[in-house]
N, C-alpha and C positions, 0 to 999 in steps of 0.2 A: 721596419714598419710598426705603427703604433696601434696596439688589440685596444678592441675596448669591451669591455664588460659589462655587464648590465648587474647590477646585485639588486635582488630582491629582497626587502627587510620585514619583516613584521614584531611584533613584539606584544607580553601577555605582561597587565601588571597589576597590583594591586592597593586599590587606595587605602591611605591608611596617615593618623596623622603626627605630624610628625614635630614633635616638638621646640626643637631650635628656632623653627617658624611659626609655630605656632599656628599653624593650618595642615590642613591635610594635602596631600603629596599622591603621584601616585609612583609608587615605586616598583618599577623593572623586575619582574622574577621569571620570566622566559623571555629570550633570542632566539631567533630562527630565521635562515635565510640561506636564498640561492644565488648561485654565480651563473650569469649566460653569456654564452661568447658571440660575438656578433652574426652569427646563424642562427642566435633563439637555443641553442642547446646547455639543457644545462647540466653543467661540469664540475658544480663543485657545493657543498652545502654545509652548511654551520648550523649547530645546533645545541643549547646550554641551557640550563637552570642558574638563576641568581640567587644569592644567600642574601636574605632578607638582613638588612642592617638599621632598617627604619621601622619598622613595622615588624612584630615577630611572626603574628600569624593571620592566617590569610582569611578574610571573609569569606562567609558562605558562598554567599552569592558566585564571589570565583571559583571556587570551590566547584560549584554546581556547574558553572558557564564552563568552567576547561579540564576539573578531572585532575587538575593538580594540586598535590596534596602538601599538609606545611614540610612531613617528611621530605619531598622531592624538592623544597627551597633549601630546607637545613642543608642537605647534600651538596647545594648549588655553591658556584665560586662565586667571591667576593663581585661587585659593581667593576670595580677600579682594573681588576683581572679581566675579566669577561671583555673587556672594551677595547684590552690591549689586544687578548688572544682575537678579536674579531679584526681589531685593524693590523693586525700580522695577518690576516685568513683575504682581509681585503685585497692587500699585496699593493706594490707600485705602478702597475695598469691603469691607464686611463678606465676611468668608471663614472656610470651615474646609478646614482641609487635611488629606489622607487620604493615608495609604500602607499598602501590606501590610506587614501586623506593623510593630511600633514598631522591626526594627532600624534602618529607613532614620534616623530619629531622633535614635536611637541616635550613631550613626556622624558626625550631623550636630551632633551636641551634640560629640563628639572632637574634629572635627576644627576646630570654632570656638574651642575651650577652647586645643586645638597652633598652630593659626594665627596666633589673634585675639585671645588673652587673654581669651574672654568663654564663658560657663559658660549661654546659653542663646543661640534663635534669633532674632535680632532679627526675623523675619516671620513668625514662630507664632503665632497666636492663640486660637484655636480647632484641636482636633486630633482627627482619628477613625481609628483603627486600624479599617483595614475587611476587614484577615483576620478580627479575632475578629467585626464585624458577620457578615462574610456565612459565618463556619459557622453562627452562631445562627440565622439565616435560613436554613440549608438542616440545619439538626439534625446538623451533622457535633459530636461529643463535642470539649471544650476537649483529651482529650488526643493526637490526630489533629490534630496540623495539617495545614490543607488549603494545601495550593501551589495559586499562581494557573493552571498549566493544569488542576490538577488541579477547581475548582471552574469555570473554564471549561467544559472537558466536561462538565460535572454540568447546567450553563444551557446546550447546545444550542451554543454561542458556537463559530463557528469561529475556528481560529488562525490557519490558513494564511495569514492578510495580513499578519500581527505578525512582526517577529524576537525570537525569546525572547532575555534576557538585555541589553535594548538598553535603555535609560531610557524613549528616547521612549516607543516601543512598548509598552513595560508598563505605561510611565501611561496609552496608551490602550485598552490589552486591561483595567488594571483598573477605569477609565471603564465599558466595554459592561458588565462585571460587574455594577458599581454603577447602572448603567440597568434592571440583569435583577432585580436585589435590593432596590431602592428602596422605603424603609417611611419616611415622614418621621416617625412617631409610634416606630418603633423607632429611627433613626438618633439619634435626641436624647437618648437614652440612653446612647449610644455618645460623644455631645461631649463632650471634656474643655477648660475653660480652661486655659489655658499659665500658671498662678498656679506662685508657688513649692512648691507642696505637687506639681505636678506635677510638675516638674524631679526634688524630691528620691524622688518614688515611683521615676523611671524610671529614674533610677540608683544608685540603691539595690540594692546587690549582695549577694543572697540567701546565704544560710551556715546549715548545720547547724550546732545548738545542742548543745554536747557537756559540759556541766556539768552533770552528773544531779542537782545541787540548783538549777538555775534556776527563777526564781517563774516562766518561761515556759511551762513546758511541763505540758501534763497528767499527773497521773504514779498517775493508775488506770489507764490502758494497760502502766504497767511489770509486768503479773500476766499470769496464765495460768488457766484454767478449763475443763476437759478437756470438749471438745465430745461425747466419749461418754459420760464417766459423771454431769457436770454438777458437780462438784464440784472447788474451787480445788488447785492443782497445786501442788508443794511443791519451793522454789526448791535447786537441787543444786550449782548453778554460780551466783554472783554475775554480778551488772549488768558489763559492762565497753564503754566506747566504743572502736570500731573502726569504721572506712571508712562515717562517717557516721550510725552505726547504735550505740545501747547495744542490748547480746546478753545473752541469759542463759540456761539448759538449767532447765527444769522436770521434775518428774515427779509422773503423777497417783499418789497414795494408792492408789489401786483397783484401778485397771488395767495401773498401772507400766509406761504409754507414758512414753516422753519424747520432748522435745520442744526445738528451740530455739525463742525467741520475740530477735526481732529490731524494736525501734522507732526509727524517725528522725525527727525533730523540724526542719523547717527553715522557718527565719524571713524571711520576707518582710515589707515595707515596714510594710504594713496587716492580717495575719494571717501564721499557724503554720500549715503545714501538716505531718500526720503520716502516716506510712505504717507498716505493723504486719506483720509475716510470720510467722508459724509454721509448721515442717517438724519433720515428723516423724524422731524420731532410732530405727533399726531395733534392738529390741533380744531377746534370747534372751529364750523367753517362760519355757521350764523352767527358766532359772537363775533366773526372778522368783518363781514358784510358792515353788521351794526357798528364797527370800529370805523368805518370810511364816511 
């Protein structure tokens, strides 16, 4: 019969820039994480400091957030080590692995690409972002992201045991989470195979679409249709792209409001997504009288 595991991951790191790329990086200097067995019990836990290879020492600001000091990286084992001894601690068990939000991922996909030369996680297999499960389980809206104390207090979960910002710890405060939220008919919705379609969704680096003849984008939203008099707006100021956004100033026939209308178009892996504004532009109503 085949176990399956649930591993909790988290991870603590620190940005810092890195020169071969010539940007900055954020690089891994704690792992922390739990094993649970298909009861929700957990059985097994992994816990490391990384030896800083990119970055010698750690910003304050981490510093301040996690209480870890550069002494406790110096001590830390190499990237390349830590990743092995985690995919030996993984084991050959069917597993999916969870972290809040996909940056831990994210981060982990970087830093194997700066290290190791390799452009996915050799112990990924199965993956569940279990920020986006557990708002859908507690109805919190995709554009509120919930923070993990924040959906702790929402389940009753006291913190008081956890140190916030610590690896271990988070993998086990998001553990209780994932005991309080448990739908195994909803979570299977949630698995993603670690295929190449996955790798290329996740880092796939989303960009407003600024060529107003692109076959992408809808382009009945580039109009205006005056919500008072119900009738189409008559274009004064041409389309122009700016700060993500083509613009353009209407005004209705009738009522001789005007208006700017503002749409942005941006492209993601697997969909477009649009957003549309309209503000009203204030204008003298007796010099429009005298204009008819």
């Amino acid at each position: 019969m085949i176990k399956l595991h649930y591993i909790i991951l988290d991870l603590e790191w620190n940005n810092t820039y890195a020169r071969r790329i010539k940007k900055c990086i954020n690089e891994v200097i704690e792992v922390g994480a739990v094993m649970l067995d298909e009861s929700l019990n957990i059985i097994d836990e992994f816990s490391c400091f990384i030896k800083a290879q990119i970055g010698k020492k750690l910003r304050n600001s981490v510093k301040n957030l996690t209480s870890i000091t550069n002494e406790d990286i110096k001590q830390g084992i190499l990237f390349t080590r830590a990743m092995s001894k985690f995919r030996d601690w993984v084991g050959s068990e069917e597993n999916v692995v969870l972290t809040w939000s996909d940056s831990d991922i994210r981060v982990l996909i970087d830093n194997f690409k700066y290290l190791n030369g390799i452009d996915t996680i050799p112990f990924l297999s199965n993956y569940v972002n279990i920020q986006a499960y557990v708002q859908q389980k507690l109805n919190v809206p995709k554009s509120n992201q919930l923070g993990l104390s924040a959906a702790a207090e929402m389940l009753g979960i006291d913190e008081t045991d956890f140190f916030h910002h610590r690896a271990l710890d988070d993998s086990k405060l998001t553990a209780e989470i994932f005991k309080k939220t448990f739908d195994s008919d909803e979570l299977s919705k949630y698995i993603l195979p670690c295929n190449r379609d996955f790798y290329i969704k996740l880092t796939f680096k989303p960009y407003a679409i600024s060529q107003i003849n692109s076959d992408l984008i809808d382009k009945s939203l580039l109009s205006y249709t005056c919500d008072k008099c119900g009738v189409k707006g008559k274009i004064i100021k041409g389309w122009r792209y700016s700060n993500q956004y083509f613009r353009a100033i209407y005004k209705c026939p009738v009522c001789g409001r005007e208006v700017k209308v503002a749409v942005r178009y941006k492209k993601y892996y697997d969909h477009i997504e649009t957003k549309k504004n309209i503000s009203i532009i204030e204008i003298n109503k007796e010099n429009f009288e005298n204009d008819q």
